[in-house]
N, C-alpha and C positions, 0 to 999 in steps of 0.2 A: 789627234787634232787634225784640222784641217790644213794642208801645205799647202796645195796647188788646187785652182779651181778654173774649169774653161767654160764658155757656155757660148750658144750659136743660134739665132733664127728664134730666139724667145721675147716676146714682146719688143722695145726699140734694140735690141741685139740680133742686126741683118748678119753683121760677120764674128766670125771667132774673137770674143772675149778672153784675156787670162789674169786671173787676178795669182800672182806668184808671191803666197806669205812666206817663203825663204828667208831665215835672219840674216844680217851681216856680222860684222865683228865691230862691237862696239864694247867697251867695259865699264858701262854702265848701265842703270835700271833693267838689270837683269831678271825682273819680275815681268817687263813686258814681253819676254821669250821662253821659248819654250821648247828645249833638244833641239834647236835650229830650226825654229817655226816662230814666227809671229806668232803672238798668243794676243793680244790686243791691239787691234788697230784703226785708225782713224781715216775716213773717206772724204776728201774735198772732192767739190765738182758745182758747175754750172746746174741750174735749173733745168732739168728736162733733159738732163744728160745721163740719167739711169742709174741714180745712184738706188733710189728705193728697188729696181727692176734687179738690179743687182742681187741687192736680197732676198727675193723671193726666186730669186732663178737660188742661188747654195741652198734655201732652207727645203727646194722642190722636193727632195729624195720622199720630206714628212708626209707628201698627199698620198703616197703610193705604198707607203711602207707602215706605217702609224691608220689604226683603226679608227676612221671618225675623226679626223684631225680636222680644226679649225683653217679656215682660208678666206682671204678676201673673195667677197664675192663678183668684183671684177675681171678677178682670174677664169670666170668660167667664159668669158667673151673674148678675154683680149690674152689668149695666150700668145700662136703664134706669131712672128714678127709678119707685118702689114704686107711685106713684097710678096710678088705674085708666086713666087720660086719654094716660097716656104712651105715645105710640106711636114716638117716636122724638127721640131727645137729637141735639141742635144746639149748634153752634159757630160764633162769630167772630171770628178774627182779625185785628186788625190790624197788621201788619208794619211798618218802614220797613229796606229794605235796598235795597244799591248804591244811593241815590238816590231809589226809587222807593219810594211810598205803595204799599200791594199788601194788599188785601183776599181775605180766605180765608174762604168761609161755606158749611158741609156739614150734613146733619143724615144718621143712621145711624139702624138701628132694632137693631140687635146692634155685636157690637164688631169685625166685620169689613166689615158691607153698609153698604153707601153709599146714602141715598135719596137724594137731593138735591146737587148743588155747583156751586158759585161760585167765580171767582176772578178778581179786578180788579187791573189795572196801571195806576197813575197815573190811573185813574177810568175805563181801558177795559177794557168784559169781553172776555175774553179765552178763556175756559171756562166751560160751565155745561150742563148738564143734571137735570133734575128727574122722574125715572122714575117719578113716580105719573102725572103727564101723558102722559110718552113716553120710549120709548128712544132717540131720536136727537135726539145731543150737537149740540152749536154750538160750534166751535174756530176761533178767530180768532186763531191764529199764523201766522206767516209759514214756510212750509215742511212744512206740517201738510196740507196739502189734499188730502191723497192719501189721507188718509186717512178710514178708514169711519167715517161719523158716527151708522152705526146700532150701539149696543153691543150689544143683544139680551139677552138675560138678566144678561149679564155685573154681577159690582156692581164692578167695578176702577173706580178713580179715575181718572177723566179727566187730573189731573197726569201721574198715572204713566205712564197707556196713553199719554199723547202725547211722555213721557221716553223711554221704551221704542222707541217705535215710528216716530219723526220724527225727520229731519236739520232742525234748524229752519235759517233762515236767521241769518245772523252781524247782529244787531240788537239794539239795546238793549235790549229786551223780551225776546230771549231769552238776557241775561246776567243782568238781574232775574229772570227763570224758574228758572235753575240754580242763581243765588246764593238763591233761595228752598228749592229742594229742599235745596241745602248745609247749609240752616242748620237746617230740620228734620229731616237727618239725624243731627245733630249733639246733637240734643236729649233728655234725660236726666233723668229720676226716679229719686233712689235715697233707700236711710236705711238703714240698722243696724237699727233695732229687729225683729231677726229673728236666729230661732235656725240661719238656715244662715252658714256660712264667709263670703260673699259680698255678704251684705245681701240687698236686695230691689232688683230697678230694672227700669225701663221706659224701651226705647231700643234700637239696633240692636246687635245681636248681636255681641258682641267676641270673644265666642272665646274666655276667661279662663277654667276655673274655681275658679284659686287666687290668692291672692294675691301668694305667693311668686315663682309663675310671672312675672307681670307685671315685677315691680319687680328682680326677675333677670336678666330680657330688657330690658329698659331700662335696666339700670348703674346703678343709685341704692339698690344697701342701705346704702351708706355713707351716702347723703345721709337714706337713711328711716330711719337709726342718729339720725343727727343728730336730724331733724325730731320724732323720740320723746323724747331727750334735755331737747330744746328745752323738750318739751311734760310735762317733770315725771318720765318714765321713765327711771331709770339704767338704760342696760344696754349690751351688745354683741352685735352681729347678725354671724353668720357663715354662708354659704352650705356647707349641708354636703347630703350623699345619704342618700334615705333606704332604709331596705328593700326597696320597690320602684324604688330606683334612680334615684330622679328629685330633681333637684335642687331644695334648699327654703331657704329661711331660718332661721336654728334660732338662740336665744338662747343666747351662750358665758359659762357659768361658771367659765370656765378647764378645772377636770377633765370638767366635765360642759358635755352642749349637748343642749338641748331646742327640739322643733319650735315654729316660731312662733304657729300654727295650736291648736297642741294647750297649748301652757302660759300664753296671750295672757289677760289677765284680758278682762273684757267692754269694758270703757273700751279698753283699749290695742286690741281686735279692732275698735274702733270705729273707733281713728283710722288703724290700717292698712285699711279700709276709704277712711274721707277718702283716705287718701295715695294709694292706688288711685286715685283717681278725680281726683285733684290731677292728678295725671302728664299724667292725659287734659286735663284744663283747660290746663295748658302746652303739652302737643304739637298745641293745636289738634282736637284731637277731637270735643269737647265745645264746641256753642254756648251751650247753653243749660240750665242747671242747675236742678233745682228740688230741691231738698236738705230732704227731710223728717224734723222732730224732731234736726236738725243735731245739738244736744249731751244727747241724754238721758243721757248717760256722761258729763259732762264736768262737771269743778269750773267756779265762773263765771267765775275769773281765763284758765285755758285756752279756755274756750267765745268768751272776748275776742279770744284770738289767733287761732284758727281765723277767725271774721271777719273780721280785718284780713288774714288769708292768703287770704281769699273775694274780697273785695275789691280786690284787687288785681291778681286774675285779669284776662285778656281776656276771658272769654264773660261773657253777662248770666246772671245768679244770682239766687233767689228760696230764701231757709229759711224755716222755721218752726219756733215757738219759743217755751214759755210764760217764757222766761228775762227778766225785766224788767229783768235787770243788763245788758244788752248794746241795751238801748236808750238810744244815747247820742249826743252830737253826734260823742261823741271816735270814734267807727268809723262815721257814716253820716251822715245829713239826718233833718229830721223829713219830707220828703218821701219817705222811702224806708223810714218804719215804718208797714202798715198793720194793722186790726184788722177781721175778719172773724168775722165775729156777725149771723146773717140776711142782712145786704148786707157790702160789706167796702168798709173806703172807710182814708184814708190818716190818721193821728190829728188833721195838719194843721184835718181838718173835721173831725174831733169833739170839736173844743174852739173855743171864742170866741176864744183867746188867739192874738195874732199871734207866733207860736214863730221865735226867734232861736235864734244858736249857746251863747248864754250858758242858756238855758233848760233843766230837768231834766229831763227825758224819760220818764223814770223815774216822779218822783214825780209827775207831772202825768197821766200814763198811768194810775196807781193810785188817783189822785184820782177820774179817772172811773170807776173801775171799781166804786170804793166805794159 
């Protein structure tokens, strides 16, 4: 999972960012943690204070690393940050998988070139080369020595080019290597608030571009009959053909049946979105979620349940959210609400108050804000 994340000079991020998921000691909702990490957490913050920039600066590793992976197409103008000084946005992650600590620190000067990178296993480097110095990489895998350490113009990631290109040897270090590429594979920005069928997301390429298609080929319109149901919408889902012959999800009036797509009010196109991307959280697809403006569609009673449905997932989760009704102990920790305003830090520290399970979240959140 992801523990610690820093980021610098990437779109409105002019100074060092650090978002610190470190748990605390709380003994309860033990499901929102994970070995002493955040495993689900929730982002307050101001308009236009970087909570979406946020996101797509942890899920960046996927443009560089993942073949053909999906990205907003803003990202290709508005990377680095606006001031004059920026020549290139940097990143540090810190990791904890299979066992191993595993430090990732790159900096790029667009949103494909790589200047700069790093990467440490259990506090040995392992990769690195820094091309304002030189082109020729330092790789300290076991099984890798064959290969050419001079890249030459090349900006491909050292990760890659040594995935690509090496039988590593069968060793600890190169099951932590893979279970690292896995889980940045795996890793996912999406939100609704967009006028296509689909949302918006950044992450490798699925191959989808309907809804219906997904949840069709997966056997679950009954269960995403239900999960609407559940979720406030009467209705009933039938897979019917359309014009072009292709099969869809269409809502049954009895005499009448209308496309999903085309009769979906905005809220309900929201959560057949979620449920999209749910499926993926179940089959394992999906590590790593960053879920932005999670309920701008959503009543606050529903916006409740969607969390506890988050929650409960296996991959590690992060929304965001000006909804002050779903910060509660009843769906998370006070270690797992942070508020991002200049620095972002968890509410834990920005109040005096030693916060128990019994405490309002809520109102003590609004307290400060007042």
């Amino acid at each position: 999972m992801l523990r610690n994340f820093s980021v610098k000079n990437f779109r409105n991020f002019a100074d060092w960012l650090t978002l610190d998921l470190t748990s605390q000691q709380y003994e309860f909702n033990y499901s929102a943690v994970c070995g002493g990490v955040v495993k689900h957490a929730m982002i307050y913050g101001p308009n236009g204070g970087g909570k979406s920039n946020l996101g797509l600066a942890i899920v960046d590793p996927v443009l560089h690393l993942v073949d053909s992976p999906s990205y907003l197409a803003s990202l290709d103008g508005n990377y680095l940050n606006g001031s004059l000084c920026s020549e290139l946005a940097e990143f540090v992650f810190e990791f904890r998988i299979g066992g191993a600590d595993i430090v990732y620190r790159y900096g790029k000067n667009s949103l494909m070139q790589l200047v700069y990178e790093f990467l440490e296993i259990d506090g040995n480097s392992v990769l690195e080369i820094d091309r304002r110095k030189s082109t020729l990489a330092n790789i300290k895998l076991q099984g890798a020595e064959s290969l050419k350490s001079d890249v030459g113009e090349s900006s491909i990631s050292l990760i890659k080019y040594v995935h690509n290109n090496a039988l590593l040897d069968d060793t600890p270090t190169k099951k932590q290597f893979e279970e690292l590429l896995d889980f940045i594979e795996g890793m996912v920005f999406f939100r609704s608030l967009s006028s296509t069928r689909m949302g918006e997301y950044v992450g490798k390429n699925i191959g989808v571009k309907r809804l219906s298609q997904s949840i069709i080929d997966s056997g679950a319109v009954k269960d995403f009959e239900n999960f609407l149901n559940r979720a406030g919408i009467e209705c009933s889902l039938i897979v019917d053909v359309t014009t072009n012959g292709e099969k869809c999800i269409h809502f049954d009036f009895g005499g009448t049946r209308l496309e999903f797509g085309s009769a979906a009010s905005t809220g309900t196109l929201s959560l057949g979105i979620f449920y999209f991307w749910w499926l993926r959280f179940q089959s394992g697809e999906v590590t790593f979620a960053y879920i932005d403006e999670f309920d701008a569609f959503y009543h606050h009673a529903l916006a409740s349940s969607i969390v506890e449905k988050v929650s409960s997932s296996a991959c590690q989760t992060i929304m965001t959210t000006h909804n002050t009704g779903v910060m509660s102990n009843d769906l998370l920790r006070p270690d797992c609400y942070f508020v991002l305003d200049k620095g972002i830090k968890p509410i834990t520290e920005l109040t005096g108050k030693e916060l128990r399970r019994a405490h309002n979240l809520e109102k003590i959140y609004k307290g400060m804000s007042s």
